[in-house]
C-alpha positions as CSV (number, residue, x, y, z in Angstrom):
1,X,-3.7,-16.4,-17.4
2,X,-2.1,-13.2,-16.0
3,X,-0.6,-12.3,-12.8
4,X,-3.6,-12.2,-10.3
5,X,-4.8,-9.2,-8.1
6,X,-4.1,-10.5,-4.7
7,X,-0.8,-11.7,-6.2
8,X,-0.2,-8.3,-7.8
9,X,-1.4,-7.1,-4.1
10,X,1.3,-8.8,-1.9
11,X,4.0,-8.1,-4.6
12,X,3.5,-4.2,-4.5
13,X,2.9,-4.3,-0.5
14,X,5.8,-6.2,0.3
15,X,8.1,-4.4,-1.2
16,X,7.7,-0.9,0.4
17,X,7.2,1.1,-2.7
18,X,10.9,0.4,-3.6
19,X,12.5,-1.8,-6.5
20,X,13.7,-5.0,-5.3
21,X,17.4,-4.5,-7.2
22,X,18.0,-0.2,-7.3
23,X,15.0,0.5,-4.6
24,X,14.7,3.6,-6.8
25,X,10.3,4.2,-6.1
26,X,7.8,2.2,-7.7
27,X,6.3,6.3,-8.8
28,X,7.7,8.8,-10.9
29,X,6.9,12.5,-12.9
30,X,9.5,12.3,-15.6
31,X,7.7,15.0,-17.2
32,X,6.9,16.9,-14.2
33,X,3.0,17.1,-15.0
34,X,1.9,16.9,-11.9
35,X,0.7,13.5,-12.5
36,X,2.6,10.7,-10.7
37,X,3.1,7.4,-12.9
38,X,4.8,3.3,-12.1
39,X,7.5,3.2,-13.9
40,X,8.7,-0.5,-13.4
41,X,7.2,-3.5,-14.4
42,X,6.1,-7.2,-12.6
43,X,9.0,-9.1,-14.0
44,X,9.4,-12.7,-14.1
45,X,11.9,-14.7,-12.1
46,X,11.8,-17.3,-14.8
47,X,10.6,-16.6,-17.9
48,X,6.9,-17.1,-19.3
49,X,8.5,-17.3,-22.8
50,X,9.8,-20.3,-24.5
51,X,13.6,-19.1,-25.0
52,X,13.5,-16.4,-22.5
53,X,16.4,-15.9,-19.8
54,X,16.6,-18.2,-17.0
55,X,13.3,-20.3,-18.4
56,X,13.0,-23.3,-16.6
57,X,11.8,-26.6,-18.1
58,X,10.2,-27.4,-15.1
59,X,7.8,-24.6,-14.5
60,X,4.5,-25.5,-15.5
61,X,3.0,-22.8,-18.0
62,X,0.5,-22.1,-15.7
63,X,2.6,-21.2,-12.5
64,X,4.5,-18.5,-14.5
65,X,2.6,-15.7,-12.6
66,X,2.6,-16.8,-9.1
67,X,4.3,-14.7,-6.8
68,X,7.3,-17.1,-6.0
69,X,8.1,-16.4,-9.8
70,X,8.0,-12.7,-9.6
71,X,10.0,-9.8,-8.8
72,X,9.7,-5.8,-8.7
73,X,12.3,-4.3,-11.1
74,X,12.4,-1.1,-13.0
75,X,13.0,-0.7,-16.6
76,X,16.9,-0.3,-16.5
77,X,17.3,-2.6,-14.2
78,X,14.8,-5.3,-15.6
79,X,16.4,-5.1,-18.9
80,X,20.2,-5.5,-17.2
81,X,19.0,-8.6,-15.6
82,X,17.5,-10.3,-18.6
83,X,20.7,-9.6,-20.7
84,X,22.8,-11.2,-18.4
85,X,21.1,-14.2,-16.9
86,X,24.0,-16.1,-16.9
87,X,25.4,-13.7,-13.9
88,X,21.5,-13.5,-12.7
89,X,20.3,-16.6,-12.2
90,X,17.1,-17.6,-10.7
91,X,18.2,-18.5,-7.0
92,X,19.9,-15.0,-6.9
93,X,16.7,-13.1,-7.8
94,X,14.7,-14.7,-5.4
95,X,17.3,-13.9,-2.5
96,X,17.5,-10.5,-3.7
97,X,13.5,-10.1,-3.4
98,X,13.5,-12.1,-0.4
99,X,16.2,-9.8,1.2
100,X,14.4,-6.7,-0.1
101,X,11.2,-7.5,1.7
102,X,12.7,-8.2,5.0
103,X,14.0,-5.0,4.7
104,X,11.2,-3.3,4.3
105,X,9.0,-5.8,7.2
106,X,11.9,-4.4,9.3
107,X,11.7,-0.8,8.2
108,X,8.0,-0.8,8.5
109,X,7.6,-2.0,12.0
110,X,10.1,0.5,13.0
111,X,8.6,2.9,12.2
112,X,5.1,2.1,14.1
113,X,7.2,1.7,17.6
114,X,5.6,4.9,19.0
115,X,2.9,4.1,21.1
116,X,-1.0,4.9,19.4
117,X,-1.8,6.9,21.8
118,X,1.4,9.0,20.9
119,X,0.1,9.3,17.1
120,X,-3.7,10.3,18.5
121,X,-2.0,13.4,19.7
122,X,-1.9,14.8,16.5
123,X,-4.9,16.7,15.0
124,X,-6.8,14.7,12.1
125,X,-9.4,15.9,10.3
126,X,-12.8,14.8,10.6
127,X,-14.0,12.5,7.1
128,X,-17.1,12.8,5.5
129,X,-16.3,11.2,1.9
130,X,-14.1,8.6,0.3
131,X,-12.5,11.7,-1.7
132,X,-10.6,13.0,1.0
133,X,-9.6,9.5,2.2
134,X,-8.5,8.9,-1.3
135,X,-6.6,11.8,-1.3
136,X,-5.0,11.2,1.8
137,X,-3.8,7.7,0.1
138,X,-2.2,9.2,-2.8
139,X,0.0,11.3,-0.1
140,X,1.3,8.9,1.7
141,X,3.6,5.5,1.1
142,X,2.4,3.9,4.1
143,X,-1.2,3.6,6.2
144,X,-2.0,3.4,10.3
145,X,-5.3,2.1,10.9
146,X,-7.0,2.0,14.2
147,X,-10.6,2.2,15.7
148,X,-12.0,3.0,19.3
149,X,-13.1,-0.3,21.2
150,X,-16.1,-1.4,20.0
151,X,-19.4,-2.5,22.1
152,X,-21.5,-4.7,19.7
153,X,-20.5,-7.5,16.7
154,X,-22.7,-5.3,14.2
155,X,-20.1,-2.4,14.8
156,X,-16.9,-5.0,14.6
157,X,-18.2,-6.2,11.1
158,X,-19.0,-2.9,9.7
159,X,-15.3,-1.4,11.2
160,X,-13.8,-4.4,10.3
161,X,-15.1,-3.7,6.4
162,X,-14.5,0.0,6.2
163,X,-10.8,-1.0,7.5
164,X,-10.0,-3.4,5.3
165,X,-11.4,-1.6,2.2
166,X,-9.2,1.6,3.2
167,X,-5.9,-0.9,3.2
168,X,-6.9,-2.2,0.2
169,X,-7.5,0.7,-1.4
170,X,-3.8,2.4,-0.5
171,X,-2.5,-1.2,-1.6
172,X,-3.9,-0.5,-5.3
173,X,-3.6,3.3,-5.6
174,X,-1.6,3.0,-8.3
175,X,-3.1,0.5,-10.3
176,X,-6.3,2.3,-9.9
177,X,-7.6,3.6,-13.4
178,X,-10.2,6.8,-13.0
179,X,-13.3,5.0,-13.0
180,X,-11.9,2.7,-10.5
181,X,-10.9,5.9,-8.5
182,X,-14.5,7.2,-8.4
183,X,-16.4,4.0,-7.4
184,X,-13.9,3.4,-4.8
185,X,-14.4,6.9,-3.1
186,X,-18.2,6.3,-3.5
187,X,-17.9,2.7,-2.0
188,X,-16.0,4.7,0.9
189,X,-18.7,7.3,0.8
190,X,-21.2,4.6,1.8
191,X,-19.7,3.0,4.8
192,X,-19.2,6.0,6.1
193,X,-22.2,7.4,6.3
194,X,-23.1,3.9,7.6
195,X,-20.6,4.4,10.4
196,X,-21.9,7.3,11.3
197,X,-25.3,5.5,11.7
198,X,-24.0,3.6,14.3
199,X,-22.4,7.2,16.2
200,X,-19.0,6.3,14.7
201,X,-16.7,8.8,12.8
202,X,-13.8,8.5,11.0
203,X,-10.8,11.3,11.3
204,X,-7.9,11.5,8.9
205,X,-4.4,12.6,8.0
206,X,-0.9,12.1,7.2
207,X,2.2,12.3,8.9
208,X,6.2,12.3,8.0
209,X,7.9,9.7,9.6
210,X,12.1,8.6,8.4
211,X,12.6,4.7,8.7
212,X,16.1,2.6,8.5
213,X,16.4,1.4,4.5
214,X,19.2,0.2,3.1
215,X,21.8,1.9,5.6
216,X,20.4,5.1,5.4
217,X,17.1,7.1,6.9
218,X,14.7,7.4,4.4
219,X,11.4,9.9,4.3
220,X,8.0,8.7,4.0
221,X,4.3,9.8,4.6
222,X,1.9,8.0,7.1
223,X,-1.8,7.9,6.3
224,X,-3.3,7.9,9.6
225,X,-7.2,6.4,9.4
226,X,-9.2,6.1,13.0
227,X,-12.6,5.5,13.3
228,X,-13.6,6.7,16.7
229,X,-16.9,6.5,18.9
230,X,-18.8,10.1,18.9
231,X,-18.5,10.1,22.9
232,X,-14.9,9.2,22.4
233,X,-12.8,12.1,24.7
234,X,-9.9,11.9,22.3
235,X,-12.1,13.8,19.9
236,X,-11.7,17.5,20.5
237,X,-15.1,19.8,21.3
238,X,-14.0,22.1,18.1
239,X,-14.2,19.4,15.5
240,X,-16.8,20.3,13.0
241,X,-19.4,18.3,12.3
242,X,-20.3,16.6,9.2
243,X,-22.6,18.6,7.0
244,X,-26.0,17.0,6.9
């Protein structure tokens, strides 16, 4: 059957762009083209396969790919762990996943502490396109989201969309293949110019934030989204407009 997207969704979220075992990153350019690639693989707790390590009897076929089955390893690592399942047994995988992600839940919400207003400071850059969202996504390892208050249920829904599609986007960035690249920046495109419709515009940008991981203070890049009200006085008289 496969492991599902929203499964494949929470795996990758949840772990903070980290292995579970090394926490080496999920990206890499061994070749140093320019072109960042995964280099680890969705590996299974217990195995799908009839003699493989740590199979258990009493998984049904079926729930081989559901995410309590499942954890983030790289290659080295993945193959280590299968050669030895006698010192890796199920219950110890699961703990180290489990442990992994708390981790990162803890990282991550350390590192939003400052206040929003704090972050609006900073100078974003007014969006016209899904493009320059998407490239904003491929920047960063993590995503702030925000929006002014909002005065009808029309506006909610259509923030609420635009929102949710930019997290799920930088949730799948990586498993995005080029057409999927394109249609998403054009689905972005679209609510967009939708928002602006309704006197609503969206600014952009990244910023570097360090986070506690595994002992030590580790570097990552914010992508900072806000859709904001056109009257909205956080918006500074000099941003230009969008081209018509």
């Amino acid at each position: 059957m496969g492991i599902s997207e929203r499964t494949q969704k929470l795996l990758w979220t949840r772990s903070g762009g980290r292995y579970a075992y090394c926490r080496r990153e999920l990206i890499s350019d061994p070749a140093d083209t320019g072109e960042d690639c995964v280099v680890g693989v969705q590996a299974h707790i217990c195995s799908a396969k009839p003699n493989g390590p740590r199979k258990d009897p009493a998984l049904p076929p079926e729930r081989a790919d559901d995410y309590d089955n499942l954890i983030l390893l790289c290659m080295e690592c993945h193959k280590s762990i299968d050669d030895n399942p006698d010192k890796w047994p199920a219950e110890r995988l699961r703990e180290l996943r489990d442990e992994h992600e708390r981790q990162v839940d803890r990282a991550m919400r350390a590192a939003f502490e400052d206040s929003t207003q704090e972050r609006l400071t900073r100078v974003l850059d007014r969006m016209v396109d899904g493009a320059q969202i998407m490239d904003l996504q491929s920047r960063s390892m993590a995503y702030d989201l925000g929006h002014s208050p909002l005065s009808t249920e029309g506006k909610v829904e259509l923030v609420a969309g635009f929102l949710q599609d930019c997290e799920d986007y930088q949730q799948l960035k990586h498993d995005l293949p080029s057409g999927g690249r394109v249609r998403a920046a054009h689905d972005l495109s679209r609510l967009i110019r939708a928002l602006e419709d309704e006197d609503l515009l969206v600014f952009g940008g990244t910023y570097p934030y360090s986070v506690p991981f595994g002992g030590n203070m580790e570097p990552i890049v914010v992508c900072m989204i806000r859709v904001l009200r056109s009257d909205d006085p956080r918006i500074r008289s000099d941003v230009p407009e969008a081209d018509e």
